[in-house]
C-alpha positions in Angstrom: -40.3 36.8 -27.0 -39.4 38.0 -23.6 -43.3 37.2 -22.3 -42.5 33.5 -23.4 -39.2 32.9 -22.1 -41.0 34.0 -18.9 -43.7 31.9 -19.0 -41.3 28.6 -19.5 -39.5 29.4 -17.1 -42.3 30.2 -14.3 -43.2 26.4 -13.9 -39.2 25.5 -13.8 -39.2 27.7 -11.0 -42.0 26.5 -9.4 -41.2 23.3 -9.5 -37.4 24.0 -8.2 -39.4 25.8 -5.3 -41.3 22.6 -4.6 -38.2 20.3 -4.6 -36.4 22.6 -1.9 -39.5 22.4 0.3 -39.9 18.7 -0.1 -35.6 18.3 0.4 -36.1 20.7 3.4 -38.8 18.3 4.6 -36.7 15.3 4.3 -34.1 16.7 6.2 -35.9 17.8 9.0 -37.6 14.4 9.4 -33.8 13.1 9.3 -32.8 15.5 11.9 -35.7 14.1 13.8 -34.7 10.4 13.4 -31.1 11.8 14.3 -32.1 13.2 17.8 -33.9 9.8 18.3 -30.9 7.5 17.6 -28.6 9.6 20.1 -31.3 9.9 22.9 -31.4 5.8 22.4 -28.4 5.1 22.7 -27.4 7.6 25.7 -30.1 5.5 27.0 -28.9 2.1 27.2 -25.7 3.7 28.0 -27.0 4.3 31.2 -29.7 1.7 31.8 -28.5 -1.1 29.8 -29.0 -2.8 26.2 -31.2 -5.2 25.0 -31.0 -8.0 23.2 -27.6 -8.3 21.0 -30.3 -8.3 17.7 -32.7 -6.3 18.5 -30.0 -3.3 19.7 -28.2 -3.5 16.6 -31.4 -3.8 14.0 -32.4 -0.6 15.5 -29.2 0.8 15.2 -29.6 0.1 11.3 -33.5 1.1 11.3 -32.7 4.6 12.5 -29.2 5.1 10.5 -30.5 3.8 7.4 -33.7 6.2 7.4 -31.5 8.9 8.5 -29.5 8.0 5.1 -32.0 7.4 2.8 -33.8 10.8 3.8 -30.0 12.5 3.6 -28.8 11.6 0.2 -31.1 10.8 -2.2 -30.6 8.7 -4.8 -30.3 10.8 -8.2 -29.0 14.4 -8.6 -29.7 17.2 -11.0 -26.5 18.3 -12.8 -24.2 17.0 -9.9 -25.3 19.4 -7.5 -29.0 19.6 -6.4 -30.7 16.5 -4.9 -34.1 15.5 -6.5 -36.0 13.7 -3.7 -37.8 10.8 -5.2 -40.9 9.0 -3.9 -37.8 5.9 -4.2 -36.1 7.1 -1.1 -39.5 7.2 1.1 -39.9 3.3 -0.3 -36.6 2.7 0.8 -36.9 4.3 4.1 -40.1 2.4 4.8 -38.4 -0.7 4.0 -35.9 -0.4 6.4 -38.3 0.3 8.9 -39.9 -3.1 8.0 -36.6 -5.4 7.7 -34.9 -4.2 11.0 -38.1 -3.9 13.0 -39.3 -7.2 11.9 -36.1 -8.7 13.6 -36.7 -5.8 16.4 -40.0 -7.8 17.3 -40.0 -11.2 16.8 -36.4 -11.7 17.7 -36.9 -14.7 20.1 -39.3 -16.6 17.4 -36.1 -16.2 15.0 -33.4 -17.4 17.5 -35.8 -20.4 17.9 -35.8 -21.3 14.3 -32.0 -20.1 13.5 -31.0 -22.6 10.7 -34.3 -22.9 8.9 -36.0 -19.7 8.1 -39.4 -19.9 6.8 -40.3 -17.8 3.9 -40.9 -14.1 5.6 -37.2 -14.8 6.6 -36.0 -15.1 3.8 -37.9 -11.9 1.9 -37.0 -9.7 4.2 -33.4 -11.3 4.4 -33.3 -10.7 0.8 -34.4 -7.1 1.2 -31.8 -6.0 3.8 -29.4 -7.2 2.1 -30.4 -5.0 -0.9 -30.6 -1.8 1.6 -27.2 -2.3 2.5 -25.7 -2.4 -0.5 -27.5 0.7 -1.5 -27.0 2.7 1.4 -23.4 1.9 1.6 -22.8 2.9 -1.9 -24.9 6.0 -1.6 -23.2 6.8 1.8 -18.9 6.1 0.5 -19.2 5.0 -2.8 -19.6 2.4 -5.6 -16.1 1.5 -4.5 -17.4 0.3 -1.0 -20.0 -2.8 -2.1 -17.4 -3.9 -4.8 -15.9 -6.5 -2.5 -19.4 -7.4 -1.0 -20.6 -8.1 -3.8 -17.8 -10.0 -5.0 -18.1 -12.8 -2.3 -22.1 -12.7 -2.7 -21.6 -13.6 -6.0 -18.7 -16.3 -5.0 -20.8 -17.5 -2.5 -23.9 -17.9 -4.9 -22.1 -19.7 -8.0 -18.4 -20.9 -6.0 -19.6 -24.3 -5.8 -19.3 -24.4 -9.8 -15.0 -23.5 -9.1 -13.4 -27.1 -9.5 -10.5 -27.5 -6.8 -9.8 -25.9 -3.2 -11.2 -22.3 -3.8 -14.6 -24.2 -4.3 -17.3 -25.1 -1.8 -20.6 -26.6 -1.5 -24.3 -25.5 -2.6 -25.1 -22.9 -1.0 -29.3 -22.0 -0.6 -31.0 -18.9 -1.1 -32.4 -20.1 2.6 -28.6 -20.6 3.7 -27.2 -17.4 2.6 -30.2 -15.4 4.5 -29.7 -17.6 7.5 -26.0 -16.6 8.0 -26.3 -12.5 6.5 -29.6 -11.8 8.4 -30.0 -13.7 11.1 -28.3 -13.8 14.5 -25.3 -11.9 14.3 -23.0 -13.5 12.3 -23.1 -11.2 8.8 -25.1 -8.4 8.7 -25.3 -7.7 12.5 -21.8 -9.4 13.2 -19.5 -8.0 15.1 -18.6 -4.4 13.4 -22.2 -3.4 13.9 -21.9 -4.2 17.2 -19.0 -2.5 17.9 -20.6 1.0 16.3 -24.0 0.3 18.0 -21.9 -0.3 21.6 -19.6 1.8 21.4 -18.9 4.3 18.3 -22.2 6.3 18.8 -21.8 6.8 22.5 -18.4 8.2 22.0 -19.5 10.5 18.7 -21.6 12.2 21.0 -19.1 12.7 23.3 -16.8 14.4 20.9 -19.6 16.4 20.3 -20.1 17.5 23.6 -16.4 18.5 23.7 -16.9 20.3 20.6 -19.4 22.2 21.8 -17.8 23.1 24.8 -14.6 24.9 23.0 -12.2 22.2 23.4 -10.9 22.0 20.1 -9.7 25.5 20.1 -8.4 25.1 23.4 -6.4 22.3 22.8 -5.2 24.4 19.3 -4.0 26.9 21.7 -2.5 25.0 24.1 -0.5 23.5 22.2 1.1 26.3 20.5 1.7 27.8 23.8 3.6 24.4 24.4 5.9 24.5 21.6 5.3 27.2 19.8 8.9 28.9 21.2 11.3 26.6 19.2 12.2 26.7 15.5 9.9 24.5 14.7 7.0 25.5 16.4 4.7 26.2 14.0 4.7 22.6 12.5 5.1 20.9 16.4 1.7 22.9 17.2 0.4 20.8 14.5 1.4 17.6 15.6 0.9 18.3 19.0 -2.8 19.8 18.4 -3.6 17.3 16.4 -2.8 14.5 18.7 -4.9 16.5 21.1 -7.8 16.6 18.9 -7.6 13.1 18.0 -7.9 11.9 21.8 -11.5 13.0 21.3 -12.5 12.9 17.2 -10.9 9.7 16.0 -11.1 11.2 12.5 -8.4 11.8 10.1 -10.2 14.4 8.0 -12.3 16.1 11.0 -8.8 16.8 12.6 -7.6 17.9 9.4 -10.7 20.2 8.7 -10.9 21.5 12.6 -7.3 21.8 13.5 -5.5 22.5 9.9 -7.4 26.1 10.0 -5.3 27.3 12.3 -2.4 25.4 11.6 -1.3 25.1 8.0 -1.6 29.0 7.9 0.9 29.0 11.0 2.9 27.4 9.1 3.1 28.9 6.0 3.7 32.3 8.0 7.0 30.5 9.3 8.5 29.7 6.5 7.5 26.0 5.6 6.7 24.9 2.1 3.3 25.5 1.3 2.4 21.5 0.4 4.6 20.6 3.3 2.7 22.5 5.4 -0.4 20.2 4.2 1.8 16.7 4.6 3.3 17.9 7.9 -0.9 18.3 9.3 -2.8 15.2 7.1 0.2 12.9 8.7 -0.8 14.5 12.0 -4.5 14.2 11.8 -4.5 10.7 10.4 -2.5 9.9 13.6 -5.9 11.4 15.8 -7.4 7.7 14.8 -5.0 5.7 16.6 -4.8 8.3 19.7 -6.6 7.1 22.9 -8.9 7.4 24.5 -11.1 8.0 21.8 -9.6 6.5 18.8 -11.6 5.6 15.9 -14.3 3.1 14.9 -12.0 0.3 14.1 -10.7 0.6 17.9 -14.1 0.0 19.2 -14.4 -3.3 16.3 -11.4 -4.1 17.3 -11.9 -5.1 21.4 -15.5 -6.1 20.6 -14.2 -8.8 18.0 -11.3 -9.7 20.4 -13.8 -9.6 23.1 -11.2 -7.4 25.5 -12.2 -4.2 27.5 -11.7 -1.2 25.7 -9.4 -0.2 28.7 -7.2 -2.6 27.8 -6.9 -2.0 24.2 -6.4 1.6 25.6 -3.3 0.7 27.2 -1.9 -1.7 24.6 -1.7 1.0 21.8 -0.6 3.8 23.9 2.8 4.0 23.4 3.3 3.1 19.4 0.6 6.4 19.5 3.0 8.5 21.0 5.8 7.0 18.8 3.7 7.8 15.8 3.9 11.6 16.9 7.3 11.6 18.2 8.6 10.5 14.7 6.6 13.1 13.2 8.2 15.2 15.7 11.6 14.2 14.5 11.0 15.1 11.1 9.2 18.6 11.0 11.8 19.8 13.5 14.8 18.2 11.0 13.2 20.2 8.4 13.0 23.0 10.0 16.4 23.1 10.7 17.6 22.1 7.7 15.8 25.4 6.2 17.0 27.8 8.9 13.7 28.6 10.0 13.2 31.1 13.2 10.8 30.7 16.2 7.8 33.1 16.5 7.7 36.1 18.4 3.8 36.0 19.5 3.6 32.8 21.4 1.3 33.2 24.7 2.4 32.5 27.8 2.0 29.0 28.6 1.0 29.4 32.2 -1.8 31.8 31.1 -3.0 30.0 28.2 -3.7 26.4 30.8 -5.2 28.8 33.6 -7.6 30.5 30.8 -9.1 27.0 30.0 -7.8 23.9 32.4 -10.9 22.8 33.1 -11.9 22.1 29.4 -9.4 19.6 29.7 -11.4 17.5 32.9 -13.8 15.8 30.3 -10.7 13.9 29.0 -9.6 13.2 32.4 -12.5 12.1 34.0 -12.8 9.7 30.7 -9.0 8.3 31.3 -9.3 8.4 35.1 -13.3 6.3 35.0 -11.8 3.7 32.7 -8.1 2.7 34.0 -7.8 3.7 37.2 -11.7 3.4 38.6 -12.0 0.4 36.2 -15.5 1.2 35.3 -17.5 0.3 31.5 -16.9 2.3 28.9 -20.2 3.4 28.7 -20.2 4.7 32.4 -17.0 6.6 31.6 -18.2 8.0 28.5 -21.6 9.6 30.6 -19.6 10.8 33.5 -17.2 12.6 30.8 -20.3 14.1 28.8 -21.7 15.0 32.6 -18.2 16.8 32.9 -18.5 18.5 29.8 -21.5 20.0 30.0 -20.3 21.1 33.7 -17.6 22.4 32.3 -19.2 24.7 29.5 -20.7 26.4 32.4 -17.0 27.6 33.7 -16.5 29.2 30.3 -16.3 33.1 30.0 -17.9 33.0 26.3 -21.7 31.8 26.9 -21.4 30.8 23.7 -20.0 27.4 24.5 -22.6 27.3 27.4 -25.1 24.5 26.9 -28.9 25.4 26.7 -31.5 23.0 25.5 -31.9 24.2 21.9 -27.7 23.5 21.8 -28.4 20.4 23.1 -30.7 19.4 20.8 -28.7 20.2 18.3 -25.7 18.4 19.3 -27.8 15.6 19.3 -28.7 16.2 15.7 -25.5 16.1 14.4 -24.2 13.2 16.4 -26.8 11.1 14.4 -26.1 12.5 11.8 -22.0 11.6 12.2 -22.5 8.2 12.4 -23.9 7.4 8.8 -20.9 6.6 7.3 -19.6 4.0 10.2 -23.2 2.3 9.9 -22.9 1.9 6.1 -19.3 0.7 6.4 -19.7 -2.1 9.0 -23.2 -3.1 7.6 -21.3 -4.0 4.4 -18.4 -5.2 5.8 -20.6 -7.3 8.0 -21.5 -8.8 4.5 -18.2 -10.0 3.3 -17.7 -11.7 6.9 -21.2 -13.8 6.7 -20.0 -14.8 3.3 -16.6 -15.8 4.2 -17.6 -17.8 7.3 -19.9 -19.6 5.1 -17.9 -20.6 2.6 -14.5 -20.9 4.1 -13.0 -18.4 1.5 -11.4 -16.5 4.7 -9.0 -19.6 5.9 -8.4 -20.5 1.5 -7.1 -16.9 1.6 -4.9 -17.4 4.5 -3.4 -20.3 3.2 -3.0 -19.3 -0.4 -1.0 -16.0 1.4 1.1 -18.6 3.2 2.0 -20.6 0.9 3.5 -17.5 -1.3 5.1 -16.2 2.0 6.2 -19.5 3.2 7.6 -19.1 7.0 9.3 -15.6 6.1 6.6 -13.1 8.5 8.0 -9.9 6.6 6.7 -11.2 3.4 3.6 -12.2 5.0 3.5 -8.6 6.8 4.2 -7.0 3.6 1.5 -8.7 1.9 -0.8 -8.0 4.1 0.2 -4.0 4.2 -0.3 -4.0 1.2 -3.9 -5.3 0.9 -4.9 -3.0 3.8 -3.8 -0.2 1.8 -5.1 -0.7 -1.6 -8.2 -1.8 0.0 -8.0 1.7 2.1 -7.8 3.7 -1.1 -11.9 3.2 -1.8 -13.3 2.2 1.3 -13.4 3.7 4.6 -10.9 3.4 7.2 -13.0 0.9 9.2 -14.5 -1.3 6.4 -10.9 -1.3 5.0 -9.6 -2.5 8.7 -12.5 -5.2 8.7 -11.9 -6.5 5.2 -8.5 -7.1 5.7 -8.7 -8.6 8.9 -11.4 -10.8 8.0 -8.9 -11.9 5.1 -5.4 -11.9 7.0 -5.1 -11.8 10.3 -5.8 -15.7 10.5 -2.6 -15.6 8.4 -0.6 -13.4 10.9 -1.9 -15.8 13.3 -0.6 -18.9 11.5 2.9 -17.3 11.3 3.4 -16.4 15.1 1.4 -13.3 15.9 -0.7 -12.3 18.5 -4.6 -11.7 17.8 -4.0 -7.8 18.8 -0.8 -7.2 17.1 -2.6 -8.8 13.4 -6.0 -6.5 14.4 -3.8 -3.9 15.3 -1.1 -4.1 12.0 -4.7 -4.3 9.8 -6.1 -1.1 11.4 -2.4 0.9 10.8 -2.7 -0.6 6.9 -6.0 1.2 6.8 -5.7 4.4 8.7 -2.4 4.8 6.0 -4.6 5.2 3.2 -5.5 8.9 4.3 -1.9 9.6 3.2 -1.3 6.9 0.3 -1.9 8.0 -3.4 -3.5 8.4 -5.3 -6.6 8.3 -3.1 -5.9 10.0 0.2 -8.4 11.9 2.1 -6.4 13.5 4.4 -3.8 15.1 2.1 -6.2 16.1 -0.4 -8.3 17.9 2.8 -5.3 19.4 3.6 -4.3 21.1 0.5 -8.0 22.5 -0.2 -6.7 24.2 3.1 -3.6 25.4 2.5 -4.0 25.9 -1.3 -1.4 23.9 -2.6 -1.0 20.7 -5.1 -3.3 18.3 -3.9 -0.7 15.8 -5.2 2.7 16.9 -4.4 1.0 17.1 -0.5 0.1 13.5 -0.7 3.5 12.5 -2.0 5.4 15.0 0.8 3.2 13.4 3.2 3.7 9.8 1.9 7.7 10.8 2.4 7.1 12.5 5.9 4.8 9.3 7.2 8.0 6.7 6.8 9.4 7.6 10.1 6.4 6.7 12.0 3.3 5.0 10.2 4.7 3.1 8.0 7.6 2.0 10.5 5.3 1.6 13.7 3.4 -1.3 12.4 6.2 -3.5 11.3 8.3 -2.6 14.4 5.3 -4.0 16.9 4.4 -6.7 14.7 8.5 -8.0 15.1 8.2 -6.4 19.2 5.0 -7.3 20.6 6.6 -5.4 23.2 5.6 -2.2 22.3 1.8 -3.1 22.5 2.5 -4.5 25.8 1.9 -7.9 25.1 3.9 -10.8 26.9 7.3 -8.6 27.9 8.5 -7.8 30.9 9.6 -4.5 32.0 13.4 -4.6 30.4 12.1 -6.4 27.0 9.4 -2.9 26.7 12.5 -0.8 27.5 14.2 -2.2 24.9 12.0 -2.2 22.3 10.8 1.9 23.4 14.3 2.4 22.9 14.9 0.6 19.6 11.8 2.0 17.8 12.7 5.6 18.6 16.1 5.3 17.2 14.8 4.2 14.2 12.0 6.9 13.4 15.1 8.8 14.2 17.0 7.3 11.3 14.6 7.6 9.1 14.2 10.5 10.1 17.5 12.0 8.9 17.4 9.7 6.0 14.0 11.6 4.8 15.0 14.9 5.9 18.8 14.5 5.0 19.8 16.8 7.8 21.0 16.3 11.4 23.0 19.0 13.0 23.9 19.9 9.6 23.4 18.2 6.2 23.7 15.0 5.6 25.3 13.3 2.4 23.7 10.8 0.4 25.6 7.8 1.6 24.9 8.5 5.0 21.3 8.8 4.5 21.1 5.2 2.7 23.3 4.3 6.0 20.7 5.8 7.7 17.7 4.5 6.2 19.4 0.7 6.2 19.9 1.4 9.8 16.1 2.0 10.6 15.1 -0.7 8.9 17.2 -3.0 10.8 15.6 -1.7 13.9 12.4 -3.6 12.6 13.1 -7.1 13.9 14.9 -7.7 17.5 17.8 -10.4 16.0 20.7 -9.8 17.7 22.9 -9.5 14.3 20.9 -7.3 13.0 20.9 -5.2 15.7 24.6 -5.0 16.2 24.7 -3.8 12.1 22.0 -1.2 13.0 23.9 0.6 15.9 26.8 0.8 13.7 24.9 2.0 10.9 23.8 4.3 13.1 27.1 5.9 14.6 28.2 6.2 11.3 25.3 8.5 10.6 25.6 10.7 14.0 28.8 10.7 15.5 30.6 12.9 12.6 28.0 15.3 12.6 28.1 15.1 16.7 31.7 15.8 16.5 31.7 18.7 13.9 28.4 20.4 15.9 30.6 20.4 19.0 33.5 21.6 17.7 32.0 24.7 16.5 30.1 24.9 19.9 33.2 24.7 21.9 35.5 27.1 19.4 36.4 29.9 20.5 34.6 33.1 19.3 36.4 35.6 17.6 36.8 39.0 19.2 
């Protein structure tokens, strides 16, 4: 019995031995592809790009046949990949689509409007790809919506009434998802071809060269001395990180390691201690200078320099961490927590590692003060960087061609998930420019909102976030633009406060149940209930990103955008004091704690920050001195009473 249970078994073996080798294979050839699409585009970072078409179809080419070679189609019992002669077809297909637009691009610009038949096949074919390789890549969830509006945009014209529209050919349909770059190759891919890849390999680079510990460090030796120190080095480090990862669950994964641990050791509530770091991390995204995709999407599609998006979003970025700030250090308080004893000296700790912080410098300094591309600034940083890693003591973090080929691996490698989400999302905006469905939204949402912009705004939010619980946070920010921000425009907004209250809608899904990345990251880390971190760090994100948003959308101010000096001032001013309130109304503790009716006060009183009436206002201030001046009055007293002998 034994002798034949071996012999079945043999060949099972075997063949498992095979599949490894021929996975193995696959994902070397990937790697390969991988080191090729970085090289390319540090390339035409330096010397130029080509065509607008022809850039972004190879763009696709290589990520797609890194994808397909990545993650196969079918699995074996949920865990093993079983490489199928399916993925090679598919990979050799997206050679073909994207390199047939790679080389007879001008032909196709020439006959734009009337595709002859080859057009149309491969047309048909890409569009196939990227449904697949988008699903494959971030889900079923993800081509939902695309293929929604394919299908409305196939059989619409049979809807009696305004949500209808006109015939629309099989020869029509390929003409606006395939070519020029008006679906497929829209602006999204653009925006990751331009600019996203450039600066993942960057990030890289500084990963490579130790900054993420540094910056860990760093920022403990900054506040690491007060009560709440432990949870400020989160916020802090994580706001560090995120000026050079731009993702919520990298900064989570990197910087919550060192962190939520921290944390715990001080006293804080295990699933806090997971809220307190998701809320930072998903904050890295919004961060400049290197924020995440949907920042790059967001100045190509408004056709603004990335320099000056830079120094819109700046300050609601640091509001979104002060407000963070406020909270963990209310909490803190409230639970009588004590500093730590083993905090390095600050000094020390910058002279040990300034110069890992010049990359960032040179980046900041290249791009707003020299004025120079993004590109440019992006290869004098990585330049820096890899200057830098030479000034390191550990010749670990020295570069040395095999970690440079390496790095350039994984870069590729980083930027599947970007290409799968604004190749789809480049779907659903071919479709809606086609058949008007984007403009019948708009006015369908303003006729429910009327004039009122807080309905409208609140609408809007959200459809970015339940549109942010199954799709990236860059094809969630796309959707909902595409959708809504011609609404937002209707109503009075600015173009970059709309793109700008879309992209906050989306990056809030990392911390909105029931699906929320970042909170569930967190808790694998910290070993606590994936839920009750999501809902502590729902609770902890009021203050700042849910706030933030509604307060710039109301004080266009804050981004910078037609104010003058007193009018930014102003609105600074006003948006701090209400993260403050809400704050204390979350945390329900000030000097000492605060009673339920002055937290409602409190909360009221943050709200009425939002918009800059003058009433309103006047209520919020007193609102406000309602909810500090007691506990003001009763802190000092005790401060100023004499101590007994």
């Amino acid at each position: 019995m034994e002798e034949m249970f071996m012999e079945k078994e043999a060949p099972e073996n075997e063949a498992r031995t095979t599949r490894q080798k021929i996975t193995e294979l696959y994902v070397t050839v990937a790697g390969f592809i991988a080191i090729i699409l970085s090289s390319y585009h540090l390339y035409t970072s330096v010397f130029g790009f080509p065509a607008a078409l022809r850039h972004r179809a190879m763009f696709c080419m290589l990520s797609f046949s890194i994808g397909f070679l990545t993650m196969p189609l079918f699995k074996i019992k949920g865990k093993e990949y079983k490489p199928l002669i399916l993925d090679l077809i598919c990979v050799a297909l997206s050679i073909w689509v994207f390199s047939y637009l790679m080389f007879n691009y001008l032909a196709i610009y020439t006959r734009i409007g009337s595709p002859n038949r080859m057009d149309v096949v491969c047309g048909v074919i890409a569009t196939a790809l990227v449904l697949i390789f988008a699903a494959r890549r971030c889900g079923i969830a993800i081509v939902i919506l695309p293929v929604a509006v394919l299908l409305y945009t196939v059989y619409g014209h049979h809807i009696r009434g305004p949500m209808g529209h006109s015939v629309m050919t099989l020869r029509r349909i390929i003409n606006g998802l395939y070519l020029g770059t008006s679906g497929i190759f829209s602006d999204p891919v653009g925006a990751a071809a331009n600019y996203v890849v450039i600066f993942c390999i960057f990030g890289k680079f500084l990963e490579y060269t130790g900054c993420g510990d540094y910056f860990i460090k760093l920022a403990y030796a900054m506040v690491g001395r007060v009560c709440s120190g432990a949870a400020l080095t989160a916020v802090v480090a994580s706001g560090f990180f995120g000026m050079m990862s731009g993702s919520a669950t990298a900064n989570v994964s990197t910087t919550g390691t060192f962190t939520i641990p921290l944390m715990k050791k001080q006293g804080y509530n295990t699933d806090f201690a997971g809220a307190v770091e998701a809320v930072a991390s998903t904050g890295g995204q919004i961060m400049p200078p290197i924020m995440g995709a949907s920042a790059f999407i967001i100045a190509e599609t408004l056709q603004i320099p990335y320099a000056k998006l830079i120094e819109c979003v700046i300050w609601p970025a640091l509001i979104y961490y002060i407000a963070t700030g406020f909270s963990v250090h209310l909490e803190a308080k409230k639970h009588g927590l004590k500093a730590a004893a083993d905090v390095p000296p600050l000094v020390q700790t910058f002279k040990e590692g300034w110069f890992l912080l010049m990359p960032i410098v040179v980046l900041i300094f290249t791009m707003l003060v020299l004025k120079n591309s993004v590109f440019r600034a992006a290869i004098y940083s990585i330049i820096t960087a890899v200057i830098c890693s030479f000034l390191h003591r550990d010749k670990r973090y020295r570069f040395t061609p095999m970690r440079l080929v390496s790095l350039l691996r994984e870069s590729g490698l980083s930027i599947l998930t970007v290409a799968a989400a604004t190749a789809s999302a480049g779907i659903v905006i071919g479709c809606l420019s086609m058949t008007g469905l984007g403009v019948k939204l708009a006015i369908f949402v303003t006729r429910i909102a009327g004039d009122n912009l807080l309905v409208a705004l609140i609408l809007v939010w959200l459809v970015a976030v339940m549109l942010g619980t199954g799709l990236p946070t860059s094809a969630a920010y796309i959707t909902t633009a595409a959708l809504l921000v011609s609404t937002m425009n209707q109503l009075g907004l600015a173009k970059l406060v709309g793109h700008m209250f879309c992209f906050y809608g989306a990056i809030i899904s990392n911390l909105t149940p029931p699906v929320c990345i970042a909170s569930y990251t967190a808790a694998g880390i910290s070993g606590g209930d994936s839920w009750k971190t999501a809902l502590h760090g729902f609770w902890l994100g009021l203050p700042g990103p849910f706030l933030v948003p509604f307060m710039f959308a109301f004080r266009p101010g804050l981004l910078l955008i037609d104010a003058g000096a007193d009018s930014i001032i102003v609105d600074l001013i006003s948006c701090l004091v209400a993260c403050l309130m809400l704050s204390i109304a979350t945390r329900g503790y000030l000097f000492d704690k605060v009673p339920l009716w002055r937290r409602a006060c409190a909360l009221l009183g943050g709200l009425l920050f939002i918009t800059d009436a003058y009433m309103t206002n006047n209520i919020a201030m007193v609102l406000c001195a309602i909810v500090v001046l007691p506990d003001m009055i009763e802190y000092f007293k005790q401060k100023n009473r004499p101590k007994a002998a």
